[in-house]
C-alpha positions in Angstrom: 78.7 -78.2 12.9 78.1 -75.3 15.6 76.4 -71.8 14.2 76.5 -68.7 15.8 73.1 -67.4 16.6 72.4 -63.7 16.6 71.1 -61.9 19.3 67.3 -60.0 19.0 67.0 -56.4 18.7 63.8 -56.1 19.9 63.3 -58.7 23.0 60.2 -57.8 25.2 62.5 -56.2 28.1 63.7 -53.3 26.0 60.4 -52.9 24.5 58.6 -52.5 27.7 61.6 -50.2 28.8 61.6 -47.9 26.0 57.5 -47.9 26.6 58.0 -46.6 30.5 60.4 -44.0 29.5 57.9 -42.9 26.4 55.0 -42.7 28.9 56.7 -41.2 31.4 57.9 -38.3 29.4 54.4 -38.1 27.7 53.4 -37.3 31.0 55.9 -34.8 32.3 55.2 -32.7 28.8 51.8 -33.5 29.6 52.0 -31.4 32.8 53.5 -28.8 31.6 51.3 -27.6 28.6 48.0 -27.8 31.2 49.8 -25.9 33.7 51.3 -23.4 32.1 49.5 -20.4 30.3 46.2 -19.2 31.8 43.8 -21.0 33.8 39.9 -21.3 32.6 36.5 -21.0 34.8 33.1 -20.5 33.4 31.3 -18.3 35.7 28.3 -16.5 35.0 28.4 -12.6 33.7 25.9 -11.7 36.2 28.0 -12.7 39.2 31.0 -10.5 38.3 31.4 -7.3 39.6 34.3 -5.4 37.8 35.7 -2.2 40.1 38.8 0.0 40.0 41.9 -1.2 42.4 42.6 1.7 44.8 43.7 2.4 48.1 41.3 3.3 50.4 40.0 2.3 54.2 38.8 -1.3 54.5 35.4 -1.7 54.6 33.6 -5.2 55.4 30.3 -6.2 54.1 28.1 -8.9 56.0 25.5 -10.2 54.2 22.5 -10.9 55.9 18.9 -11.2 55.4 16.6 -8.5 57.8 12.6 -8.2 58.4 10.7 -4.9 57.8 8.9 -3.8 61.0 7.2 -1.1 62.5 9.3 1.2 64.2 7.6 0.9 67.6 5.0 -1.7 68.2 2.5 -1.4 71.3 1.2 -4.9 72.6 -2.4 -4.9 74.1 -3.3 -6.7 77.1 -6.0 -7.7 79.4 -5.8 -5.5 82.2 -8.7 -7.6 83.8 -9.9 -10.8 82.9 -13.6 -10.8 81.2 -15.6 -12.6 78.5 -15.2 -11.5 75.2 -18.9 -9.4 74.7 -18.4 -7.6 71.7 -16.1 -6.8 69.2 -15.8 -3.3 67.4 -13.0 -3.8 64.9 -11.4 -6.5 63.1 -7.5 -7.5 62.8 -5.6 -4.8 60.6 -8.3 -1.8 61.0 -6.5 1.7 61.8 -7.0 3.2 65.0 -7.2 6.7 66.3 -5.8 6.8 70.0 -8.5 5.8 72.4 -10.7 4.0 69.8 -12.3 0.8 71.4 -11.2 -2.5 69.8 -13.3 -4.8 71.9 -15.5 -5.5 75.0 -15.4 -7.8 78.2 -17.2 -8.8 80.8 -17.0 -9.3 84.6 -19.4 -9.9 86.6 -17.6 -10.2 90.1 -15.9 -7.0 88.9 -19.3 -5.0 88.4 -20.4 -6.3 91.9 -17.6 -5.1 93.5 -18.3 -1.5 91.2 -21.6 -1.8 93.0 -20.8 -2.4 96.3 -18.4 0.2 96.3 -20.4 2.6 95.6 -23.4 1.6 98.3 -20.4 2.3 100.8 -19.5 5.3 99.3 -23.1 6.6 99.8 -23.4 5.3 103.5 -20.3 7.5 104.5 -21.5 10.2 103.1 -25.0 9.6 105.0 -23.4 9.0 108.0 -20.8 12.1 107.4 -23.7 14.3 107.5 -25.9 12.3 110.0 -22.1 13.1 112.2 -22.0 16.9 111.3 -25.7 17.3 111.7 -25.1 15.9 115.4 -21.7 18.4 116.0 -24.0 20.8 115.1 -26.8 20.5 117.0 -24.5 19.5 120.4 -22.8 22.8 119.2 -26.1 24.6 119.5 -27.0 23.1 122.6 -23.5 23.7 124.4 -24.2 27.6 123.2 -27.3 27.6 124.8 -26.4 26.2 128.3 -23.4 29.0 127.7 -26.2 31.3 127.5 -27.5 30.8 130.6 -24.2 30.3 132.4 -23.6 34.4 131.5 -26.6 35.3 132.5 -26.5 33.4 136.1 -23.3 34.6 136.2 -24.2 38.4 135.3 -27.0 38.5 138.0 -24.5 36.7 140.9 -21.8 39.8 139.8 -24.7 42.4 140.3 -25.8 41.4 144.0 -22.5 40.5 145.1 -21.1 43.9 143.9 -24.2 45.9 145.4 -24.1 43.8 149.0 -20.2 44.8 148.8 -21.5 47.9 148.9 -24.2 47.7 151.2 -21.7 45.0 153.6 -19.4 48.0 153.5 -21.9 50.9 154.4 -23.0 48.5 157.4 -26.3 48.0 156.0 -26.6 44.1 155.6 -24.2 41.3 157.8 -21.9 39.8 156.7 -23.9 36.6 156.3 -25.7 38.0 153.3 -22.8 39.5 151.9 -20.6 35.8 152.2 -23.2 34.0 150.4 -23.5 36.4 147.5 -19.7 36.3 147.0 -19.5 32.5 147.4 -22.4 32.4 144.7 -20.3 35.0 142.0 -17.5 32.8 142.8 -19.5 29.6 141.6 -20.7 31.2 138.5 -17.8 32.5 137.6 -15.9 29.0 137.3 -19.0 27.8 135.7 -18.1 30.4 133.3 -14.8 29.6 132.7 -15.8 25.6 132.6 -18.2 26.6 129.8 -15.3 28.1 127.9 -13.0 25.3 128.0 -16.1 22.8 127.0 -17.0 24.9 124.1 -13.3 25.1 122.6 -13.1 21.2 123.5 -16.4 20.5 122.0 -15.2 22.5 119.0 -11.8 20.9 118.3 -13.3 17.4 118.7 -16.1 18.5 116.0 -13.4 19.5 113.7 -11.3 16.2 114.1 -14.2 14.6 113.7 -15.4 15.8 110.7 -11.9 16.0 108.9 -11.5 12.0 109.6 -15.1 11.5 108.4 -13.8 13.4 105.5 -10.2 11.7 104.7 -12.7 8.4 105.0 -15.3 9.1 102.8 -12.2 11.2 99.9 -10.6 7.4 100.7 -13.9 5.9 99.9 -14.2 7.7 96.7 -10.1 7.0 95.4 -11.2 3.5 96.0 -14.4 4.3 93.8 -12.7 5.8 91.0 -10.1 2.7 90.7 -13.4 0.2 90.5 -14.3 2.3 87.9 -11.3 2.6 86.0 -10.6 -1.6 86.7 -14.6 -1.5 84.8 -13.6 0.8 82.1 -10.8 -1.5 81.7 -13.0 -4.3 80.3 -13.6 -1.5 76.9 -10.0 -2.4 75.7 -8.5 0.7 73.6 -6.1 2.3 71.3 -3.4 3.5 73.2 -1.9 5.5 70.5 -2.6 5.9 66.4 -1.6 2.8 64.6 -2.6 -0.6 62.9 -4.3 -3.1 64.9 -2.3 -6.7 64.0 -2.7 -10.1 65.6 -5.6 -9.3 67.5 -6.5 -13.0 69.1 -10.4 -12.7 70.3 -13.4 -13.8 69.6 -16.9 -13.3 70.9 -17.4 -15.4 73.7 -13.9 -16.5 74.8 -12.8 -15.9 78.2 -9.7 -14.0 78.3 -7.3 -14.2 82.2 -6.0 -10.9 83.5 -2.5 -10.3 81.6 -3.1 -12.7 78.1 -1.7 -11.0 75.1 -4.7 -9.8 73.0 -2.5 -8.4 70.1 -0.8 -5.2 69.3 -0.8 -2.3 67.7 1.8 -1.0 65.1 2.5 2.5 64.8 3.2 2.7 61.2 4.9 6.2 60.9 8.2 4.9 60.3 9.9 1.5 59.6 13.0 -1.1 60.9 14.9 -3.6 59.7 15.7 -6.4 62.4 18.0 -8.9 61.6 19.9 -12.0 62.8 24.0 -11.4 62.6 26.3 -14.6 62.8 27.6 -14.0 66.7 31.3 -13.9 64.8 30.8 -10.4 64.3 28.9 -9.3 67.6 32.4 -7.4 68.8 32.7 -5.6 65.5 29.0 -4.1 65.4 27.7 -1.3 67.3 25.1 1.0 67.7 25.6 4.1 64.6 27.4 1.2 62.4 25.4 1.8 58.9 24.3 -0.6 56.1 22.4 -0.7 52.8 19.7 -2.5 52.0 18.4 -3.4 48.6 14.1 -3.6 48.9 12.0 -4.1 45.4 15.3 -3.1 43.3 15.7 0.1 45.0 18.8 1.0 47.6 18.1 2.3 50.8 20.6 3.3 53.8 20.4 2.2 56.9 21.9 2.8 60.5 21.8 0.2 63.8 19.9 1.8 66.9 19.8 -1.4 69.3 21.9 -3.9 69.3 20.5 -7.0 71.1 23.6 -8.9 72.6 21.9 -11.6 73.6 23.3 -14.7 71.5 20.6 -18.1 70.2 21.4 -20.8 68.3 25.0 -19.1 67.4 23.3 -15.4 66.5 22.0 -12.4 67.6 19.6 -9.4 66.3 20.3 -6.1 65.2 17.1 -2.8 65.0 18.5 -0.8 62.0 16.3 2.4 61.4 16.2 4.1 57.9 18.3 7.4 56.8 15.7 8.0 53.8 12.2 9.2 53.4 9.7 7.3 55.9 8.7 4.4 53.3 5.0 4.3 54.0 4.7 1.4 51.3 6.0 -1.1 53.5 4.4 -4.3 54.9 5.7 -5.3 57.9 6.8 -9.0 58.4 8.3 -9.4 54.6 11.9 -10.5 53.9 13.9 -9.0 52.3 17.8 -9.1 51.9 20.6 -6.4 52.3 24.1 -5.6 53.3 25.5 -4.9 56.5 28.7 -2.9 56.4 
């Protein structure tokens, strides 16, 4: 006898459908609770900064980090090579201009001093070994002058007076030929003493106005051995600190090597290295602020250095305040660039 069989509410295909459409609205309601309403971050109080909206010109702000220097540093070299002989002050002393720092040595250099000066006395010796010699031809020249007048004063009398007598018919005219010929020789004696003496004299001044422009040349050349010597006694070109001074008793230091510098601490820069992003958006008068042991300070860029490494470039910023005395140069420190 057939039965009829009833059909399950609850097979496992409507179960597993009524599951997907129960997750999948789970999920949609899910979405939107989270999504709506407000959105949460924890940040930290410190790092928000609460201003008024307005409108106003924009300004940007580059953060950077900068280096406290010495307005203007002056670097110390060796202007001649020596051994380090002594050493009068240490690294960080202050120095009045012309102070020495430190001693050298050269002994070719001395030589040369010395040998310079041997030639400048031999052309002096022989300057006035020269003019002593003008002066004496000079006097000799005069003296042969001398007698030239005087032959030439007594051949004038006796040819005037045989004129006379040749013309009153009391002597021939032999005698009174060979007194003329005779006034006639002196007198171009005469005139050939002249011309010697003026020769004689312009030569003696040529002479000694070389034996002058050698021995003045002589002594130039004396005075720059001398200077080239002093140059060993390194010194202060201006006031300042004395910083990274490199020698030590004993060392041999070549002509041009770096010795150290000196920092001329009556004002203060900020140098700092700028991302080369912004290099067409800062120029020279562009100010800044810059935040040093807690305190604010403003700032302005005087040189820009447009050369670009490793992707950046430096900026000199000088500062609008007070001089701050109570800086240390080479300390970081970090501020904003606007």
């Amino acid at each position: 006898m057939d039965r009829k069989i009833e059909k399950g509410r609850w097979n496992k295909k409507r179960i597993l459908t009524i599951a997907g459409i129960s997750g999948i609205a789970l999920l949609i309601f899910a979405s939107i609770y989270f999504t709506s309403g407000k959105s949460k971050l924890n940040v930290d109080v410190e790092r928000i900064t609460v201003s008024e909206v307005k409108k106003d010109a924009f300004q940007e702000t580059i953060p950077v980090n900068g280096v406290v220097l010495p307005q203007t540093t002056i670097y110390l070299d060796a202007v001649e090579g020596g051994r380090v002989e002594e050493k009068y002050v240490e690294d960080g002393a202050f120095l009045k201009k012309g102070q020495p720092i430190l001693r050298l040595s050269n002994t070719d250099l001395e030589l040369s001093l010395v040998n310079q000066q041997t030639s400048v006395y031999n052309l002096l010796t022989q300057m006035q070994i020269a003019k002593n010699a003008a002066q004496q031809n000079t006097t000799t020249k005069l003296n042969q002058k001398t007698d030239v007048e005087s032959a030439f004063k007594e051949a004038k009398r006796v040819y005037e007076l045989n004129k006379y007598l040749y013309e009153q018919k009391a002597i021939g005219l032999q005698e009174f030929k060979q007194s003329e010929n005779n006034y006639n020789y002196q007198l171009e004696r005469m005139d050939l003493t002249d011309k010697i003496l003026k020769q004689d004299a312009s030569s003696n001044v040529q002479q000694v106005s070389q034996a002058q422009q050698s021995y003045l040349g002589s002594q130039n050349a004396l005075g720059v051995m001398r200077k080239k010597v002093g140059d060993l006694v390194v010194r202060a070109p201006v006031d300042g600190q004395l910083t990274s001074l490199d020698a030590e008793v004993g060392q041999n230091k070549p002509k041009g090597e770096r010795l150290g510098q000196i920092d001329v601490v009556s004002g203060y820069k900020v140098r700092v290295d700028v991302d080369e992003h912004y290099i067409s958006r800062v120029f020279i008068g562009l100010t800044g602020e810059a935040t040093i042991a807690g305190k604010d300070y403003n700032l302005k860029i005087n040189k820009v250095f447009t050369q670009v490494n490793n992707g950046r470039f430096q900026v000199d910023m000088l500062f609008m305040d007070k001089c701050l005395r109570a800086f240390v140069a080479d300390k970081h420190y970090r501020y904003a660039l606007h």
